[in-house]
N, C-alpha and C positions, 0 to 999 in steps of 0.2 A: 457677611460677604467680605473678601478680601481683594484688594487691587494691589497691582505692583508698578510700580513709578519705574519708567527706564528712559533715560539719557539717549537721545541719538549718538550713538557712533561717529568721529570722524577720525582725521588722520591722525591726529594727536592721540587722542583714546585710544586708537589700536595700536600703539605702537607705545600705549605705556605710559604715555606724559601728564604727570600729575597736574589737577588743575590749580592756579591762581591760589594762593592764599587767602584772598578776600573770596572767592568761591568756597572754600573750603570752610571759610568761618561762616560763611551763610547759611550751607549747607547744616555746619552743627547746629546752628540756630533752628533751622527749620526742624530738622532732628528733633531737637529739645522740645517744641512746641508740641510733634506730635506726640511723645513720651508723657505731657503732662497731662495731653488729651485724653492718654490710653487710647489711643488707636495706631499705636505702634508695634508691628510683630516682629520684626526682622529688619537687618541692613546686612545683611549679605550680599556680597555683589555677583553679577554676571561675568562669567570669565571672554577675554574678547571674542570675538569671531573665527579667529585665526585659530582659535584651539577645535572650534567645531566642525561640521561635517553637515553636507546636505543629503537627506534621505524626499525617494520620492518611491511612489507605485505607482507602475503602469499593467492595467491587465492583472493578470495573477504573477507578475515577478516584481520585485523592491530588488532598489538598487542603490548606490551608497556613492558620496565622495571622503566616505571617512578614512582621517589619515591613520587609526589605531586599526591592531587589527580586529577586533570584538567591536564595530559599530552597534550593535544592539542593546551595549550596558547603558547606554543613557542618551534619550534624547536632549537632554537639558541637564547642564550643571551647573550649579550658583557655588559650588566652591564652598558652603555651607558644610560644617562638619558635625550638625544637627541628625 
């Protein structure tokens, strides 16, 4: 079984702002622990908000607020080049 760990969004993260230093060194730490646990697959990140698009169905028609114009190549990109 696999879980994926995500950060709530706020104004800072969408718009880019890397976190704290001492965040950052934590975060490798935690990193590192899971690596030596072996229960580490990935750290690829989530691209923000701002890049995606709301898909919904109502009835038999789907409708889009996607800003490209192919909203059907992906519901979901992590940016991963996997």
């Amino acid at each position: 079984m696999r879980f994926m760990m995500m950060v709530k969004a706020n104004k800072d993260s969408e718009a880019g702002v890397m976190p704290s230093e001492e965040m950052i060194v934590k975060m490798g730490k935690y990193n590192e622990e899971l690596m030596k646990a072996g229960v580490l697959v990935d750290l690829a990140g989530l691209k923000p908000s701002s890049n995606g698009f709301r898909a919904t169905r109502e009835a038999s028609r789907g409708s889009s607020t996607a800003p490209s114009p192919r909203p059907r190549s992906s519901l979901a990109d992590t940016g991963s080049s996997t």
